[in-house]
C-alpha positions in Angstrom: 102.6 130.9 28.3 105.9 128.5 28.1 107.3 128.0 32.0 110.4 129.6 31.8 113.5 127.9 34.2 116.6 129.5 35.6 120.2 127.1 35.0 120.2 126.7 38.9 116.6 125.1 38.4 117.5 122.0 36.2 120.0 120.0 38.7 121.9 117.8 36.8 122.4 113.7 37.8 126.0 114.5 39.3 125.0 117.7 41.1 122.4 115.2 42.9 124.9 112.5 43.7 127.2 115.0 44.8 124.9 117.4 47.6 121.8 114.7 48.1 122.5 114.0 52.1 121.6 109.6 51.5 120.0 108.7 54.6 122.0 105.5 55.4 119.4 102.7 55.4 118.8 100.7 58.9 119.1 97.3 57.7 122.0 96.4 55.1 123.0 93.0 53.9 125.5 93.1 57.2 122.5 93.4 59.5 122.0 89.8 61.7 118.7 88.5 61.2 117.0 86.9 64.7 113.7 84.9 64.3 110.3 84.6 66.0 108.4 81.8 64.7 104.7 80.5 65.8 100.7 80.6 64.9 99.1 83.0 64.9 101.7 85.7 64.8 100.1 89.1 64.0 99.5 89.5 68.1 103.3 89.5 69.2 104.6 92.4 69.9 108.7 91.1 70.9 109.4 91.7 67.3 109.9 95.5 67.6 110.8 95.7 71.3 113.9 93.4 70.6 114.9 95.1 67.4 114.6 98.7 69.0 117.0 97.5 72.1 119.7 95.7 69.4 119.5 99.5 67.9 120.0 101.3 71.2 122.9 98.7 71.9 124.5 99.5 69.2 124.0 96.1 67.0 123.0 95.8 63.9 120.3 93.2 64.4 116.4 92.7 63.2 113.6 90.1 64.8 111.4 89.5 62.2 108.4 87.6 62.9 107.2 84.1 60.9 103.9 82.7 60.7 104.9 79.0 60.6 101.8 76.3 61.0 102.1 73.6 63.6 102.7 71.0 60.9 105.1 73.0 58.7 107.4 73.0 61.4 109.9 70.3 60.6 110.3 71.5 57.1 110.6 74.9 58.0 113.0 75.2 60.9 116.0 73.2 59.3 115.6 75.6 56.3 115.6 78.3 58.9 118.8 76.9 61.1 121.0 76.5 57.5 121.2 80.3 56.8 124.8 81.4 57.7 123.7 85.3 59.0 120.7 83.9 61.6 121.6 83.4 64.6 118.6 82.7 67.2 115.1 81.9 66.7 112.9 82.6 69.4 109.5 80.0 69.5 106.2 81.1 70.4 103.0 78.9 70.5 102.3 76.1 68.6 106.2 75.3 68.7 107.6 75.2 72.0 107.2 71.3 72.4 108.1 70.6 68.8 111.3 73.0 68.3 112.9 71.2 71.2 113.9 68.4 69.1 116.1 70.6 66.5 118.8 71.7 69.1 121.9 70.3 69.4 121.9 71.1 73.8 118.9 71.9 76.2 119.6 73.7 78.9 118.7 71.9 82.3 114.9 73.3 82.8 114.6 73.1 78.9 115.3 69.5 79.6 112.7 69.3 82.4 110.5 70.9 80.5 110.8 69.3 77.0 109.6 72.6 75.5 111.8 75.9 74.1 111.1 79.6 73.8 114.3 80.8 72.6 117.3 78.9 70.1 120.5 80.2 69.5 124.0 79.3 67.0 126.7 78.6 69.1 130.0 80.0 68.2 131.0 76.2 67.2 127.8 76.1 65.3 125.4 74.2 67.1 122.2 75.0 68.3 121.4 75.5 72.1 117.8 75.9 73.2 116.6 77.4 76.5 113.3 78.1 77.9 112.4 81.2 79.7 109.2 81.6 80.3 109.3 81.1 84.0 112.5 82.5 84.2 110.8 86.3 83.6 108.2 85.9 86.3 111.2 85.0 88.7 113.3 87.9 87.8 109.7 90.5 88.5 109.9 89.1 91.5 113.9 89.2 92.2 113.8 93.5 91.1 111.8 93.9 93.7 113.7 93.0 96.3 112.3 89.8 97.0 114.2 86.1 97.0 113.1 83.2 96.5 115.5 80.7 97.7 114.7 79.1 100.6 111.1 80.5 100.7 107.7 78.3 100.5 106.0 78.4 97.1 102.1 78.1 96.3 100.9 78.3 92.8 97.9 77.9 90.6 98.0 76.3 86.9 100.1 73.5 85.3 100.0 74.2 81.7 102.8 75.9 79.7 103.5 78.9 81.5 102.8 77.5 85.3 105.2 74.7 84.6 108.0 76.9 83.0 107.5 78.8 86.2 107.8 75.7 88.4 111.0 74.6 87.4 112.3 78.1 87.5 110.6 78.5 91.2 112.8 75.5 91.9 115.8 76.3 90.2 115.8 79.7 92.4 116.1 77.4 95.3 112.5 77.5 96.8 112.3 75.3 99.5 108.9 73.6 98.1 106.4 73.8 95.6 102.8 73.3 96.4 100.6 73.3 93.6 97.3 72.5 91.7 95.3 72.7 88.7 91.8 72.3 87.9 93.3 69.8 84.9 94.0 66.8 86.8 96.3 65.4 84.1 98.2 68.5 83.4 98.4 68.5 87.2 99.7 64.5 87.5 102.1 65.1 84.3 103.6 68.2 85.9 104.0 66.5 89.3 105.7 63.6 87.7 108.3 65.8 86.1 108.9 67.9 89.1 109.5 65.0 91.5 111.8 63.2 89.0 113.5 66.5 88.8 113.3 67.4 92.6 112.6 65.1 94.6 110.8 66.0 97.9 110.5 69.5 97.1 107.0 69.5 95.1 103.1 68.6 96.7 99.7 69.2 95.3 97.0 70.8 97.4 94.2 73.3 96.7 95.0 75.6 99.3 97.8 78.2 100.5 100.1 76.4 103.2 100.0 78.3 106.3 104.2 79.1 106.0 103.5 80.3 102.3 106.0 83.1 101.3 104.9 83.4 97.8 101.3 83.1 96.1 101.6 82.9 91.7 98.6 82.7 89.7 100.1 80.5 86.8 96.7 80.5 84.4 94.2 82.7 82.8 91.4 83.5 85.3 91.3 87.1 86.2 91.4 88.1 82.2 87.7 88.4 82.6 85.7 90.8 85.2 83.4 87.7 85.9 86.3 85.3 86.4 86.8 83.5 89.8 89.5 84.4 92.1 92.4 81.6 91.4 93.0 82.1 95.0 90.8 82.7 97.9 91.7 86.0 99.1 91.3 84.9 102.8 94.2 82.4 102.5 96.7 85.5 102.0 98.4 87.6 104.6 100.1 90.8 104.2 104.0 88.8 104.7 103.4 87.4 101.4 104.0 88.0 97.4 101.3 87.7 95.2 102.2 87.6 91.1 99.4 87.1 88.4 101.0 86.0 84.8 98.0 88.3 83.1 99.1 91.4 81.1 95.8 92.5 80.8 94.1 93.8 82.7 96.7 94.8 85.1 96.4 94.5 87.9 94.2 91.1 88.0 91.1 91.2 90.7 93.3 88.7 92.7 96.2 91.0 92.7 93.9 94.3 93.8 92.6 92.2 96.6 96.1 90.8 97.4 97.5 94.7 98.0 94.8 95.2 99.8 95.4 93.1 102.7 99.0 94.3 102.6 100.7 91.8 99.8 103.5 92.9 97.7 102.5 92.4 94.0 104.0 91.9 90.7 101.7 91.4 87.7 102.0 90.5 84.1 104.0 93.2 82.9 107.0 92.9 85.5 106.9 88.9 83.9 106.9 90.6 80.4 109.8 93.0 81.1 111.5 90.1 83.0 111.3 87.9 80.2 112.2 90.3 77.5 115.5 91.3 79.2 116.5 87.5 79.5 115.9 86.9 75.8 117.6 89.6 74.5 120.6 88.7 76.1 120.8 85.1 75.6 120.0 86.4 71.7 123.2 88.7 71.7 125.2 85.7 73.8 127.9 84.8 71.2 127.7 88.7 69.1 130.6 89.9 68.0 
């Protein structure tokens, strides 16, 4: 038997145009497009926290992430710096080193440093590159109520992260730096930097000075249950801050025996938070 229709059932092309509610698509050819280049890329996870914040701000933004290879960078990131509607790139391992040499202006502890996390247009056009790292780990610290300036500093690790986080430490205003590292030329090369940088302020020793404020576990031991402690908890007292750079897990053996003897701590994620905060503001510096 033949279907048989009403006239109200066959909706004409105009009827559709004229009461189909169009969901208004997210991203339109007006949306500003924001970078975050590196290898690998599939674990980062800034991508959609930074996009969902420009949405709740009220700016029509995107982060999309690119899976650039460590030597593709210098044919990649001129391409990337020429497009009119981009207007920060944010650099995540292999890169930091590398990308430094494609901005126009360093800030002062990008300069230190040598290495970027984060790129932005300038309103004249250039390209300024800043490094913040460190900079989160300080501000997990600062929420809580805790300064740094003028305070005695012990910390474990001189790679990437633990010497973004020195120069930050010291850009705080911490009376001294004591640190270490079980990579003696990571260690020498990061002392070298510091005491050109701040002279008098930095030493290297294995263990916690006795007027030590604030205790930072710059590397990766405590991402495994059978990992050493990066500090010996007996060198802790309950005056002190104990911070961990580890996300996961959270908190860190070091920081659970740190709160035990009375330490205020701040783990991974506070750093995480910290971080993500400063980025998307130095992002959305010159919008609008």
């Amino acid at each position: 038997m033949r279907a048989s229709f009403s006239p109200s059932s066959r909706r004409p092309t105009r009827w559709l145009r004229e009461n189909t509610t169009m969901k208004e698509p997210t991203i339109t050819g007006k949306t500003r497009v924001h970078f975050l280049i590196g290898s690998p890329i599939a674990q980062v996870l800034a991508p959609g926290w930074l996009t969902e914040r420009m949405r709740k701000a009220g700016y029509d933004g995107i982060l999309v992430p690119l899976h650039i290879e460590k030597d593709n960078l210098a044919s990649a990131l001129p391409v990337l710096k020429t497009m009119p509607n981009v207007d920060s790139i944010l650099i995540t391992l292999p890169h930091k080193f590398g990308a430094s040499a494609f901005c126009d202006r360093l800030s002062d502890r990008a300069k230190v440093l040598g290495a970027i996390n984060a790129m932005r247009r300038e309103k004249d056009g250039s390209w300024f590159g800043d490094n913040f790292d460190g900079a989160g780990l300080i501000t997990g610290i600062l929420k809580a109520g805790h300064p740094i300036g003028g305070k005695s500093v012990f910390m474990v690790g001189a790679g990437g992260a633990g010497s973004s986080i020195a120069v930050s430490v010291l850009e705080e205003g911490a009376r001294h730096l004591t640190f270490h590292d079980i990579n003696k030329a990571n260690q020498q090369a990061l002392l070298e930097k510091l005491n050109g940088a701040y002279p008098g302020r930095v030493s290297v020793s294995t263990t916690v000075p006795k007027d030590c404020d604030i205790v930072l576990n710059a590397t990766s031991a405590g991402m495994k249950a059978t990992d050493p402690l990066p500090v010996d908890a007996s060198q802790l007292s309950a005056n002190m801050v104990a911070a961990d750079v580890i996300t996961d897990p959270v908190p860190t053996r070091f920081l659970q025996e740190a709160a035990q003897i009375g330490c205020l701590t701040r783990d991974g994620t506070h750093m995480l938070d910290g971080q993500i905060e400063l980025l998307f503001e130095f992002m959305l510096a010159n919008a609008g």
